[in-house]
PDB file of N, CA, C and O in Angstrom:
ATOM      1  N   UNK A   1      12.019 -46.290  49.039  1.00  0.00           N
ATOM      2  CA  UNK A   1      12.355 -46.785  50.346  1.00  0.00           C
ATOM      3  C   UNK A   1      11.114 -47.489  50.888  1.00  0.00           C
ATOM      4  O   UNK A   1      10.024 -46.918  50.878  1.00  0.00           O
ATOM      5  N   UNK A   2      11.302 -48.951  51.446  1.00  0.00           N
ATOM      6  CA  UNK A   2      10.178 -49.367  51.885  1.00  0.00           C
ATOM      7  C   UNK A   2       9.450 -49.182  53.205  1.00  0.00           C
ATOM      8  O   UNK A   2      10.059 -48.687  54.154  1.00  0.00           O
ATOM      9  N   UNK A   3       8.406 -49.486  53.296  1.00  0.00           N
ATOM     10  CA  UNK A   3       7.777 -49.365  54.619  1.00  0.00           C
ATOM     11  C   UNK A   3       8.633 -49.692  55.773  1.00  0.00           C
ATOM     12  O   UNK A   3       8.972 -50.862  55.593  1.00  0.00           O
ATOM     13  N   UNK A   4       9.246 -49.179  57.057  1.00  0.00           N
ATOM     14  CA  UNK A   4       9.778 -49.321  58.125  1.00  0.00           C
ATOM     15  C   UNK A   4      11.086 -49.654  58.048  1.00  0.00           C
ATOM     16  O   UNK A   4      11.688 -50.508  58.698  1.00  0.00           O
ATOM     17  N   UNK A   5      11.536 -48.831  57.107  1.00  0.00           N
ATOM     18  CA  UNK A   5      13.201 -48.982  56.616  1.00  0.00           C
ATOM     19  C   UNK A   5      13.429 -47.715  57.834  1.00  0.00           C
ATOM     20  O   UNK A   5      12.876 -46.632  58.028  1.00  0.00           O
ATOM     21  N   UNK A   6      14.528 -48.461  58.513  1.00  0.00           N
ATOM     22  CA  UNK A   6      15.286 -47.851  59.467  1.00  0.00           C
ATOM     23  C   UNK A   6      16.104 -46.633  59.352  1.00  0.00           C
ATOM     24  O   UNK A   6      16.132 -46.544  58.125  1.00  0.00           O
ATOM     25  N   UNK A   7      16.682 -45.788  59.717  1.00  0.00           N
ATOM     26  CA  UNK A   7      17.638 -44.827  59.541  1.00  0.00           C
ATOM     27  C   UNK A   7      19.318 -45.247  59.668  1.00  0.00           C
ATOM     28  O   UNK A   7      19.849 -45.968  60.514  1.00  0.00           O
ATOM     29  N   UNK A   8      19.848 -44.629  58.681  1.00  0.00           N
ATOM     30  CA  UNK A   8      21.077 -45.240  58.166  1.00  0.00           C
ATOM     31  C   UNK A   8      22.221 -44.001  58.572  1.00  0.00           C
ATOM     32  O   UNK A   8      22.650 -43.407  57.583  1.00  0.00           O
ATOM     33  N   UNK A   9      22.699 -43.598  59.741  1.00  0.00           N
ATOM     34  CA  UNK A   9      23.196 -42.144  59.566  1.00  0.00           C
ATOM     35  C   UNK A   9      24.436 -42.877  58.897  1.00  0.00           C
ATOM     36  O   UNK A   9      25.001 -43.967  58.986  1.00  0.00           O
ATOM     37  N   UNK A  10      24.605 -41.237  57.901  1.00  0.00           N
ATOM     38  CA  UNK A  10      25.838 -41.135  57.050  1.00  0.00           C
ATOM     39  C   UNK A  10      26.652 -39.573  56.740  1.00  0.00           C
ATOM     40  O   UNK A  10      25.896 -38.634  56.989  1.00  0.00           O
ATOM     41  N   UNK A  11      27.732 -39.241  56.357  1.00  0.00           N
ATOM     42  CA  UNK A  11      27.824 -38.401  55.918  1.00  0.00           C
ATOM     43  C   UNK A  11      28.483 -38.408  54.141  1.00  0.00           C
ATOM     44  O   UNK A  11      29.152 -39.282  53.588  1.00  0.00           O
ATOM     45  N   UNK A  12      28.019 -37.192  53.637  1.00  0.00           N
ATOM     46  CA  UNK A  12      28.593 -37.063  52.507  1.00  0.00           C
ATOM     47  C   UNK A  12      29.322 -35.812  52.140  1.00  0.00           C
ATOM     48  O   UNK A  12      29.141 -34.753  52.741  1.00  0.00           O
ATOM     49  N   UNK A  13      30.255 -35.974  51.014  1.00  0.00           N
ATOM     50  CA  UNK A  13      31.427 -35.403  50.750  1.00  0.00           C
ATOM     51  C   UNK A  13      31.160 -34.075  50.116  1.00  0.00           C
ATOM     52  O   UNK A  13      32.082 -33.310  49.836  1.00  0.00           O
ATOM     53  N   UNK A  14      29.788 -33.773  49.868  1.00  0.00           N
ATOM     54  CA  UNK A  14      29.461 -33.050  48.745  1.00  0.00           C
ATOM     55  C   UNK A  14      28.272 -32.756  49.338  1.00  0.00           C
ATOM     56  O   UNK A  14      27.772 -33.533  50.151  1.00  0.00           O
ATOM     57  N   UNK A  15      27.452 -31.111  48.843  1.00  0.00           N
ATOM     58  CA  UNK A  15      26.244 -31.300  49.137  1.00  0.00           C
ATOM     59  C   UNK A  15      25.286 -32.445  48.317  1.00  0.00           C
ATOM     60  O   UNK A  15      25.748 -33.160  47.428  1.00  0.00           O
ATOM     61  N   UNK A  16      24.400 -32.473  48.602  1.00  0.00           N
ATOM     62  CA  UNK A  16      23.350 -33.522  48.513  1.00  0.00           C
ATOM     63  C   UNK A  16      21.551 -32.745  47.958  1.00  0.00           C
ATOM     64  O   UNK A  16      20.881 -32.185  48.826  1.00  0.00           O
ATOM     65  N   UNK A  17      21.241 -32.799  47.112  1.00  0.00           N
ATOM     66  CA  UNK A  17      20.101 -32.436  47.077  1.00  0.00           C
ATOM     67  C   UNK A  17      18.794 -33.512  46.957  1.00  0.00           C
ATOM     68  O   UNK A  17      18.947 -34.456  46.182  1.00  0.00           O
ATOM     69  N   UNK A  18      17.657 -33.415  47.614  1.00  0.00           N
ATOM     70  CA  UNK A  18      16.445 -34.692  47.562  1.00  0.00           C
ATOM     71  C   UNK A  18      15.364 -34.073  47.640  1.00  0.00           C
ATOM     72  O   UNK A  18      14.926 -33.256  48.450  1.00  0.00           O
ATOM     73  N   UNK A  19      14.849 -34.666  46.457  1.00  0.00           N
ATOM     74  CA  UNK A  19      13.225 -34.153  46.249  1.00  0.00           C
ATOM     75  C   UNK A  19      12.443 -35.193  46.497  1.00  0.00           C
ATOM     76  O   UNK A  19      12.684 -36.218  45.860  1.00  0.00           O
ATOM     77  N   UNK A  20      11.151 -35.200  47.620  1.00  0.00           N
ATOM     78  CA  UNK A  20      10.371 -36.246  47.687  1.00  0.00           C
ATOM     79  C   UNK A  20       9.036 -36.045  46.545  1.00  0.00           C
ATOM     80  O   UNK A  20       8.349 -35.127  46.094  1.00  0.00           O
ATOM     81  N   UNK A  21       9.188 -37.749  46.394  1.00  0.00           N
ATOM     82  CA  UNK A  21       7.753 -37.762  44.707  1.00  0.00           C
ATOM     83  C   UNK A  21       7.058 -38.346  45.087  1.00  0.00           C
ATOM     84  O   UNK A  21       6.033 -38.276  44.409  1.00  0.00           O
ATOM     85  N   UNK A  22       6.926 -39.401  46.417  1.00  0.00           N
ATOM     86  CA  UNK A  22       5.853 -39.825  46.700  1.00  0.00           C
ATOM     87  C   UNK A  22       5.889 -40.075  47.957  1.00  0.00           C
ATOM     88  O   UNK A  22       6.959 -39.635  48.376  1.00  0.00           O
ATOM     89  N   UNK A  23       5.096 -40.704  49.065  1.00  0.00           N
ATOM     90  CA  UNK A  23       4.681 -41.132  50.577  1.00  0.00           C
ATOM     91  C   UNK A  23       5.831 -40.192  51.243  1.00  0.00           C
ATOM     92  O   UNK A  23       6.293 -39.159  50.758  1.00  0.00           O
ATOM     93  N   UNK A  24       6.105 -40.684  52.220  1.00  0.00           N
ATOM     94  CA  UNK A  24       6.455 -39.838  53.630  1.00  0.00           C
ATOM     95  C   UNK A  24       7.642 -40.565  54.028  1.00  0.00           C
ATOM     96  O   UNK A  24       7.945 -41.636  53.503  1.00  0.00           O
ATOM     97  N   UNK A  25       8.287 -40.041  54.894  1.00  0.00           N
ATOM     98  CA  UNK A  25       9.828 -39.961  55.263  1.00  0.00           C
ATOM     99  C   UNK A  25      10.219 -39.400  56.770  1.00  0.00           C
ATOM    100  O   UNK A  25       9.372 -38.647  57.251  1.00  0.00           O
ATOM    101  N   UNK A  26      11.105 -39.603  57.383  1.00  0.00           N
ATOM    102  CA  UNK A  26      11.770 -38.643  58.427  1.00  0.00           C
ATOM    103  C   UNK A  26      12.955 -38.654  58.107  1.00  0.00           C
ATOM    104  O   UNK A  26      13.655 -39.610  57.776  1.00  0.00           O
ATOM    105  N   UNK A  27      13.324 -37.051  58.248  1.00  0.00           N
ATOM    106  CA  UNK A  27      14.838 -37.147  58.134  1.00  0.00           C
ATOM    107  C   UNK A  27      14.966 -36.409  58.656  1.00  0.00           C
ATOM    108  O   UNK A  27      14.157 -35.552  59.011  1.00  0.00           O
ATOM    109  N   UNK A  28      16.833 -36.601  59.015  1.00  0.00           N
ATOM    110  CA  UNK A  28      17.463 -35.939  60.419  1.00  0.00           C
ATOM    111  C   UNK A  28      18.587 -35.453  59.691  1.00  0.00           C
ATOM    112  O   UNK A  28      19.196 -36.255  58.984  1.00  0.00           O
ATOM    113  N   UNK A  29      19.109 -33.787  59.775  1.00  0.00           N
ATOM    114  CA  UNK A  29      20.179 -33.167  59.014  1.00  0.00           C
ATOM    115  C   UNK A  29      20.885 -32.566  60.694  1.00  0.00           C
ATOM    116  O   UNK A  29      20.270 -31.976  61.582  1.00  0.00           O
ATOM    117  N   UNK A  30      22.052 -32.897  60.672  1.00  0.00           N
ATOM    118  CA  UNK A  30      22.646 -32.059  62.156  1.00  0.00           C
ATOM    119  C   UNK A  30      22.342 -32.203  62.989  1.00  0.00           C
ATOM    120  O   UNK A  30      22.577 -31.449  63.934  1.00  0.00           O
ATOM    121  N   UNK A  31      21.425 -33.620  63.070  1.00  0.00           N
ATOM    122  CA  UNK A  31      20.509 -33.324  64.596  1.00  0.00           C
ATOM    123  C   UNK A  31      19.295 -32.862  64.548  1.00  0.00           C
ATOM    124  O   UNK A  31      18.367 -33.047  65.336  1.00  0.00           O
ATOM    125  N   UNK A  32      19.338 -32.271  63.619  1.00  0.00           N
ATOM    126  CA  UNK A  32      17.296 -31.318  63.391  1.00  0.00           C
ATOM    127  C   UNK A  32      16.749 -32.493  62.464  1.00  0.00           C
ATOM    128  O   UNK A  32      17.276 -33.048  61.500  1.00  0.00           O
ATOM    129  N   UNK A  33      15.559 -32.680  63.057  1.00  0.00           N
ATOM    130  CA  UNK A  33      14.893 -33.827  62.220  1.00  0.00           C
ATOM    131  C   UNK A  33      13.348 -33.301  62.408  1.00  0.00           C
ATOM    132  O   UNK A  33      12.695 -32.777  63.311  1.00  0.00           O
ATOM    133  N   UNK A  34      13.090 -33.796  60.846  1.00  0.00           N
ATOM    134  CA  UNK A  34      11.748 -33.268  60.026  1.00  0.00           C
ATOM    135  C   UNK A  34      11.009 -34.412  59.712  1.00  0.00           C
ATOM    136  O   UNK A  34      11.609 -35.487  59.734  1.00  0.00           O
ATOM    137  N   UNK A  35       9.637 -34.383  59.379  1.00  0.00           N
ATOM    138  CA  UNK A  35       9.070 -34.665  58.183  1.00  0.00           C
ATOM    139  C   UNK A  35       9.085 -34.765  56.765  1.00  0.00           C
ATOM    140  O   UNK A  35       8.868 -33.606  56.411  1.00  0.00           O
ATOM    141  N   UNK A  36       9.183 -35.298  55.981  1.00  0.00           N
ATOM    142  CA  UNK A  36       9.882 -35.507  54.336  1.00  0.00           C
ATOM    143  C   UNK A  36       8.741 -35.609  53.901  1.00  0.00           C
ATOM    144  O   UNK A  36       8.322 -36.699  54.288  1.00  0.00           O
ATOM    145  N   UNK A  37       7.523 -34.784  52.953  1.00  0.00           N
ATOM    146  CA  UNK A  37       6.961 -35.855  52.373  1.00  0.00           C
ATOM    147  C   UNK A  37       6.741 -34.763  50.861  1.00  0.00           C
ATOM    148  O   UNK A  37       7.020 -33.621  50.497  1.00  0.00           O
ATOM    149  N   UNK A  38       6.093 -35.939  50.373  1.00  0.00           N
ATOM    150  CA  UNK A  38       5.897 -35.367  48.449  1.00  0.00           C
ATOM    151  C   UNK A  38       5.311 -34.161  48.340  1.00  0.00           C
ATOM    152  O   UNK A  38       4.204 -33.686  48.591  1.00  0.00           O
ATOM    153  N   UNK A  39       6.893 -33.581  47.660  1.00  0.00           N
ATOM    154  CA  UNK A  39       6.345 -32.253  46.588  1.00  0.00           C
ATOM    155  C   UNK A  39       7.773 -31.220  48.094  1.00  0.00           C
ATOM    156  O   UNK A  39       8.080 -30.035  48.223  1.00  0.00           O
ATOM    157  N   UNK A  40       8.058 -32.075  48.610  1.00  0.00           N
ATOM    158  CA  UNK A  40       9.362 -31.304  49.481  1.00  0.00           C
ATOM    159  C   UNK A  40      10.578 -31.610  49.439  1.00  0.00           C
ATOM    160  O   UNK A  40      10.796 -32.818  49.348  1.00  0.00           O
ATOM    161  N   UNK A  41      11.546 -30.865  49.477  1.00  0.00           N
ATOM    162  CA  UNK A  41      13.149 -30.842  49.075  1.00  0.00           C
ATOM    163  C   UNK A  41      13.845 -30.725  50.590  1.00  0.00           C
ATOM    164  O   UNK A  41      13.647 -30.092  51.627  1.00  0.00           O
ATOM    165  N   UNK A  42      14.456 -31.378  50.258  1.00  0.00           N
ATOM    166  CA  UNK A  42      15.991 -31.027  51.232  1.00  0.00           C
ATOM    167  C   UNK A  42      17.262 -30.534  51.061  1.00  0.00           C
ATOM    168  O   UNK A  42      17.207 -30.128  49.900  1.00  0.00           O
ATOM    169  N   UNK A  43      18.649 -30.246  51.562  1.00  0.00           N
ATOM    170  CA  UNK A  43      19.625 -29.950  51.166  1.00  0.00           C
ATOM    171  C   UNK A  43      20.634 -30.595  52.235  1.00  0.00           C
ATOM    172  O   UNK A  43      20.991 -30.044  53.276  1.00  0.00           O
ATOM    173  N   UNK A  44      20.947 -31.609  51.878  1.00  0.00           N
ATOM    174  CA  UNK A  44      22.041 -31.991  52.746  1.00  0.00           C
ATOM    175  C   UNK A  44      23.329 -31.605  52.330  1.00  0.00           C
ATOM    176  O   UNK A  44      23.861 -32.001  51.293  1.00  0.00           O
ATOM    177  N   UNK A  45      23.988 -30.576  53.410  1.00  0.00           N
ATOM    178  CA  UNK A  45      25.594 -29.744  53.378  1.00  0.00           C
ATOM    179  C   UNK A  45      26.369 -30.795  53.308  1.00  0.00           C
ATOM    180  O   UNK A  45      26.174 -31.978  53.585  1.00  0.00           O
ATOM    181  N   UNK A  46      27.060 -30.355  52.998  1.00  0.00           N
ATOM    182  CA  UNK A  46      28.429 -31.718  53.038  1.00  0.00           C
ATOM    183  C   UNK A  46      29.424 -31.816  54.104  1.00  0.00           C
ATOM    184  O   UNK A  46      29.676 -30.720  54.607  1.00  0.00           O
ATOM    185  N   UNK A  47      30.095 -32.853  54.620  1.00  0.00           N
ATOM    186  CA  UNK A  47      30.315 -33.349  56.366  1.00  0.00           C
ATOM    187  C   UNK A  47      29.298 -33.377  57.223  1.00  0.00           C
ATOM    188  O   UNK A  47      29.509 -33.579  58.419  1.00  0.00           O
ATOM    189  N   UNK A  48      28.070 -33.183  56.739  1.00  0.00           N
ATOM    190  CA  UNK A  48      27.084 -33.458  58.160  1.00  0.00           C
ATOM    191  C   UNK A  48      26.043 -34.566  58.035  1.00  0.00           C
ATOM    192  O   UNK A  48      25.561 -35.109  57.041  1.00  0.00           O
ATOM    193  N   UNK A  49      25.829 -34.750  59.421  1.00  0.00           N
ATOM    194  CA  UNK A  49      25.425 -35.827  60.189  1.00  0.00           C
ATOM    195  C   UNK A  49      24.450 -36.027  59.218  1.00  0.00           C
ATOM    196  O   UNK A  49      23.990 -34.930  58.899  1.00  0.00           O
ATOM    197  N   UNK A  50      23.778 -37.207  58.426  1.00  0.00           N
ATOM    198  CA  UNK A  50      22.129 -37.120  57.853  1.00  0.00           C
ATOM    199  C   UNK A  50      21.807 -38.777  58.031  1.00  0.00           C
ATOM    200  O   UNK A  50      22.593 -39.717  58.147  1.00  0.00           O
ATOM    201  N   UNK A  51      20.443 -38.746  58.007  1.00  0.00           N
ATOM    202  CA  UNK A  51      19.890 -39.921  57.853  1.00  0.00           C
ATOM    203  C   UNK A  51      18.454 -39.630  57.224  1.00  0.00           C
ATOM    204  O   UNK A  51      17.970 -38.500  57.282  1.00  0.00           O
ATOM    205  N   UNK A  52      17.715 -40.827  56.547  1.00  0.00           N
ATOM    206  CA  UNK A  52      16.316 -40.934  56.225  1.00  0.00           C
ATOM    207  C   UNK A  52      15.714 -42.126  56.616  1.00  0.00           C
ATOM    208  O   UNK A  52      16.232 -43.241  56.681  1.00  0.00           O
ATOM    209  N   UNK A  53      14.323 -41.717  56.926  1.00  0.00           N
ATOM    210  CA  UNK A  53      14.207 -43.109  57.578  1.00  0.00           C
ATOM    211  C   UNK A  53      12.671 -43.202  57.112  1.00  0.00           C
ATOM    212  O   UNK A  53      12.111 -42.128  56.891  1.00  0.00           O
ATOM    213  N   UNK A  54      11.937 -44.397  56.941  1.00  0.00           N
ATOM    214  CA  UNK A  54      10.201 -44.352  56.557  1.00  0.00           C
ATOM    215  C   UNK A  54       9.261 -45.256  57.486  1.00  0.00           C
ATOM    216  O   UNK A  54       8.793 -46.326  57.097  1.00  0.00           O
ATOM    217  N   UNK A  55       9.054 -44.754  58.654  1.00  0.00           N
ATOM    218  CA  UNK A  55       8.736 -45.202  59.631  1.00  0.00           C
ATOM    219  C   UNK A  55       7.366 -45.633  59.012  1.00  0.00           C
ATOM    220  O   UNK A  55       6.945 -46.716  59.419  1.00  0.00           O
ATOM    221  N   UNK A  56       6.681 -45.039  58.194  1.00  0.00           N
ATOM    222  CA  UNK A  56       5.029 -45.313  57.889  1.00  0.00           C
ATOM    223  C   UNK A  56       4.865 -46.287  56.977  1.00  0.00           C
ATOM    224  O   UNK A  56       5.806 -46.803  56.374  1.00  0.00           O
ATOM    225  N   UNK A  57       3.110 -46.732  56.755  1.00  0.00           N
ATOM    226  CA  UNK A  57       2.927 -47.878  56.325  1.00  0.00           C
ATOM    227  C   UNK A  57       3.442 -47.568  54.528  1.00  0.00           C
ATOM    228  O   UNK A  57       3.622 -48.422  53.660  1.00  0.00           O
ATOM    229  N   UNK A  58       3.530 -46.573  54.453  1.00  0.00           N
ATOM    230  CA  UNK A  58       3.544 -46.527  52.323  1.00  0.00           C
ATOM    231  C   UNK A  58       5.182 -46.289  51.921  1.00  0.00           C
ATOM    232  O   UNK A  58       5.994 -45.500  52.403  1.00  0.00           O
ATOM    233  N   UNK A  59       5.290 -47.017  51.140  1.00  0.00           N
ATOM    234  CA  UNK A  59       6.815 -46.755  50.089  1.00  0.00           C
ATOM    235  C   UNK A  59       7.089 -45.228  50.456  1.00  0.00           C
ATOM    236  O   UNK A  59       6.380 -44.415  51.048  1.00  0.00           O
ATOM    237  N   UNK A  60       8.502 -45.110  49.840  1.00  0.00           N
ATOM    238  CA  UNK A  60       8.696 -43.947  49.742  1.00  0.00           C
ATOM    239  C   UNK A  60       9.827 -43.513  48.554  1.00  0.00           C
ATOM    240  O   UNK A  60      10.708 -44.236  48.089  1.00  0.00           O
ATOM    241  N   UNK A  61       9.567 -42.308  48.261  1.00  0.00           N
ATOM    242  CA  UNK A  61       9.946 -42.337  47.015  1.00  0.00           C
ATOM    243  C   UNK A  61      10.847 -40.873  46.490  1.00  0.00           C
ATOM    244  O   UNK A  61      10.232 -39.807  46.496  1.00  0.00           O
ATOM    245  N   UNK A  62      11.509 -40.886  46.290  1.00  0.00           N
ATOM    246  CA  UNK A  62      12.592 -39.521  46.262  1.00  0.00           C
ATOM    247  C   UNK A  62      13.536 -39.599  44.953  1.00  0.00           C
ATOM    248  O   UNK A  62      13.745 -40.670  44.385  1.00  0.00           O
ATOM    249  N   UNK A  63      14.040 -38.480  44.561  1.00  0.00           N
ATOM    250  CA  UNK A  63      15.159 -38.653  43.522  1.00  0.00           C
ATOM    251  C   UNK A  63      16.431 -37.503  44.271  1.00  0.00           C
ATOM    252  O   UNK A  63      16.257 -36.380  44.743  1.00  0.00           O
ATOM    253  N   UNK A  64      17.579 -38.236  44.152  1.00  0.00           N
ATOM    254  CA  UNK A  64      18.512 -37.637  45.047  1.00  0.00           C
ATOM    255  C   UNK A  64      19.871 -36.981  43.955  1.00  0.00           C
ATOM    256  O   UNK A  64      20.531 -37.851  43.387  1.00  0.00           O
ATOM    257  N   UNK A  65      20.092 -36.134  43.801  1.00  0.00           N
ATOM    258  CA  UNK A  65      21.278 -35.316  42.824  1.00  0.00           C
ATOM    259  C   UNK A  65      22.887 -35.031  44.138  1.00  0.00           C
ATOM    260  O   UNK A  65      23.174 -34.248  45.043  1.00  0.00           O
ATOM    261  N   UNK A  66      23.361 -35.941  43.614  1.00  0.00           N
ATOM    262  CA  UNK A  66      24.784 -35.855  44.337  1.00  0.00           C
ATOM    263  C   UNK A  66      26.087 -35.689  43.230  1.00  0.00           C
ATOM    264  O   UNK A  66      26.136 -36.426  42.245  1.00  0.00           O
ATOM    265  N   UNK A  67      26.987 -34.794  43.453  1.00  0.00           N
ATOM    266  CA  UNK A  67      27.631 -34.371  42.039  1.00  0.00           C
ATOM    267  C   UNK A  67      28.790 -35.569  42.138  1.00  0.00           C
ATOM    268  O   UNK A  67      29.198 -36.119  43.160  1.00  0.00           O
ATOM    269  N   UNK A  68      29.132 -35.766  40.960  1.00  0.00           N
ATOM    270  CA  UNK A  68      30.030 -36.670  40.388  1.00  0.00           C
ATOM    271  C   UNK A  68      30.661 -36.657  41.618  1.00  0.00           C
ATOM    272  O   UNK A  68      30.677 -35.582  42.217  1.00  0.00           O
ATOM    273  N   UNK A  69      31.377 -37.983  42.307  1.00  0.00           N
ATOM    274  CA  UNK A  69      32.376 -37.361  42.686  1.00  0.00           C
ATOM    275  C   UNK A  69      32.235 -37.474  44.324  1.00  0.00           C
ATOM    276  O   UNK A  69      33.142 -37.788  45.095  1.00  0.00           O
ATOM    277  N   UNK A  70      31.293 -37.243  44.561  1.00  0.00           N
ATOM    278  CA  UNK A  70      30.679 -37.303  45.946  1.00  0.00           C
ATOM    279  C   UNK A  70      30.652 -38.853  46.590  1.00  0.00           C
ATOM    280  O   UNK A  70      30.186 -39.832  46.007  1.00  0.00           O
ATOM    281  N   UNK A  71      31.192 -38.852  47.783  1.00  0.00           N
ATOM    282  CA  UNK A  71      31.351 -39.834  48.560  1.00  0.00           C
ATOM    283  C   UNK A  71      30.289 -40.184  49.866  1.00  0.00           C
ATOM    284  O   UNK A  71      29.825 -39.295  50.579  1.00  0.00           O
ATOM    285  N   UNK A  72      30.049 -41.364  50.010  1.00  0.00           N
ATOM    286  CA  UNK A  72      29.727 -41.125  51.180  1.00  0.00           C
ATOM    287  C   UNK A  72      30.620 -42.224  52.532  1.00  0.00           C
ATOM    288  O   UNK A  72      31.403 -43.152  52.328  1.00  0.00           O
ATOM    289  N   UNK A  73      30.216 -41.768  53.625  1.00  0.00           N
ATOM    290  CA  UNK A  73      30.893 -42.241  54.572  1.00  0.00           C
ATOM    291  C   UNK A  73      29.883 -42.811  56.121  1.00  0.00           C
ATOM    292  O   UNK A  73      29.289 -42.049  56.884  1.00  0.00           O
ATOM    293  N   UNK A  74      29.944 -44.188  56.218  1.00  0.00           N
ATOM    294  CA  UNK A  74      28.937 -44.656  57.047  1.00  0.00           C
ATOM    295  C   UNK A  74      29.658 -44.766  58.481  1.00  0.00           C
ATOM    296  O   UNK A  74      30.634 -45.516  58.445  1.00  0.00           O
ATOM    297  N   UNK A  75      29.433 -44.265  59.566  1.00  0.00           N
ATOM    298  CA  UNK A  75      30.487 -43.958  60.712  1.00  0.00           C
ATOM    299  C   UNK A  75      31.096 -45.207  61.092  1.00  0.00           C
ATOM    300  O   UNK A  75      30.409 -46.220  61.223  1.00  0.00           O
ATOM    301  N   UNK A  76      32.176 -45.200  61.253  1.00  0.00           N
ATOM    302  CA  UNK A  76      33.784 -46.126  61.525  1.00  0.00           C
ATOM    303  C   UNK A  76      33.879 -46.880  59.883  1.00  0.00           C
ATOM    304  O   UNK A  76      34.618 -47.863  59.830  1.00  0.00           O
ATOM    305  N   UNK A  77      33.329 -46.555  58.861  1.00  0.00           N
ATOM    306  CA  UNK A  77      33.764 -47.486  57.892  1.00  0.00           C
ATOM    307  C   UNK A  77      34.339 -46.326  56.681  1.00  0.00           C
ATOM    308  O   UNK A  77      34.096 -45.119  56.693  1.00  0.00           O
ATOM    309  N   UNK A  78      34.881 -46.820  56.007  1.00  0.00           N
ATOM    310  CA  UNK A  78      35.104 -46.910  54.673  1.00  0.00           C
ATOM    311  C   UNK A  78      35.325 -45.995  53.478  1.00  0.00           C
ATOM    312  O   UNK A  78      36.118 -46.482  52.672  1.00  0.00           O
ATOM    313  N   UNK A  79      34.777 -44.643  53.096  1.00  0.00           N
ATOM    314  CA  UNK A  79      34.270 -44.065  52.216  1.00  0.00           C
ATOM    315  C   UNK A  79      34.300 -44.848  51.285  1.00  0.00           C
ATOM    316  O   UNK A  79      35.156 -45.694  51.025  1.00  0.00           O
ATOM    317  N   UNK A  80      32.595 -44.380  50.311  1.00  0.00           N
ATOM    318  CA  UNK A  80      32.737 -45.265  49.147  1.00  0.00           C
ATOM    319  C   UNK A  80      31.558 -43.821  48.362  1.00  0.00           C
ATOM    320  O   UNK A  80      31.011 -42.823  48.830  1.00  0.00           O
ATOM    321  N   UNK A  81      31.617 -44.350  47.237  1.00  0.00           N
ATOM    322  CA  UNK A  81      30.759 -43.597  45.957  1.00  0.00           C
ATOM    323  C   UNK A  81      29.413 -44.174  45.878  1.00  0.00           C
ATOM    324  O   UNK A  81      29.189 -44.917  44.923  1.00  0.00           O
ATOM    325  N   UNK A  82      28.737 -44.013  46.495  1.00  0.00           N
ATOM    326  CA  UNK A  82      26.899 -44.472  46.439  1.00  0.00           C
ATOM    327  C   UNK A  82      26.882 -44.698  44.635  1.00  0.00           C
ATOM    328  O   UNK A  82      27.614 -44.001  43.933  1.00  0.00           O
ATOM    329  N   UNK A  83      26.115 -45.573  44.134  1.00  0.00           N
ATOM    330  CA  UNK A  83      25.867 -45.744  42.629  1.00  0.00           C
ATOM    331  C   UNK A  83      25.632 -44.399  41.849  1.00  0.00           C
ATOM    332  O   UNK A  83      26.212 -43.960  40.856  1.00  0.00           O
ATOM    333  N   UNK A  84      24.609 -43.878  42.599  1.00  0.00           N
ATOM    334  CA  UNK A  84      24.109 -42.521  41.436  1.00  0.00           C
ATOM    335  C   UNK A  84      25.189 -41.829  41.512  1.00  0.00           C
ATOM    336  O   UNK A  84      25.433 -41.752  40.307  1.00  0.00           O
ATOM    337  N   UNK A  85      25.909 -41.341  41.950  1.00  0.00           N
ATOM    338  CA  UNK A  85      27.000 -40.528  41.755  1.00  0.00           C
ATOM    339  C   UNK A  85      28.557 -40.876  41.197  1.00  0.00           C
ATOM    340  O   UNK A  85      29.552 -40.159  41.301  1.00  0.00           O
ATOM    341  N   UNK A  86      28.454 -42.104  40.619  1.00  0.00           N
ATOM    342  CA  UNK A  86      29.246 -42.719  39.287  1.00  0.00           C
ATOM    343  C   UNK A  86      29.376 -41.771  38.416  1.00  0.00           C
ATOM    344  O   UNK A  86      29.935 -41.991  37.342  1.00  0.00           O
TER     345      UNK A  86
END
């Protein structure tokens, strides 16, 4: 994720797991919003509110495990299948 990439709220169908591998992050699960940064995990439940966002000057860098199958849904649009979870 690049430097001053905005927050995207979404929800997904499935839990969500994200491990950060490099620079820093904010993210918001339910309304509670954290700090993200390397060598820390998250768990996003499934139907709830999430976003990530990289307000700081460095990349950012994560690997995200969403099970087959898992949808996501960007508010008033669509559901669709994010790539990794093909």
């Amino acid at each position: 994720m690049q430097p001053g990439t905005p927050a995207n709220p979404h929800r997904l169908s499935r839990e969500e797991v994200i491990v950060a591998i490099s620079g820093a992050a904010r993210v918001s699960i339910g309304g509670s919003e954290a700090d993200f940064t390397a060598g820390s995990a998250v768990i996003v439940p499934a139907d709830t509110d999430f976003s990530l966002s990289n307000p700081g000057p460095e990349p950012f860098e994560a690997v995200a495990v969403l099970p087959v199958g898992g949808r996501a849904s960007l508010p008033g649009g669509e559901p669709f299948t994010p790539p990794w979870a093909e």
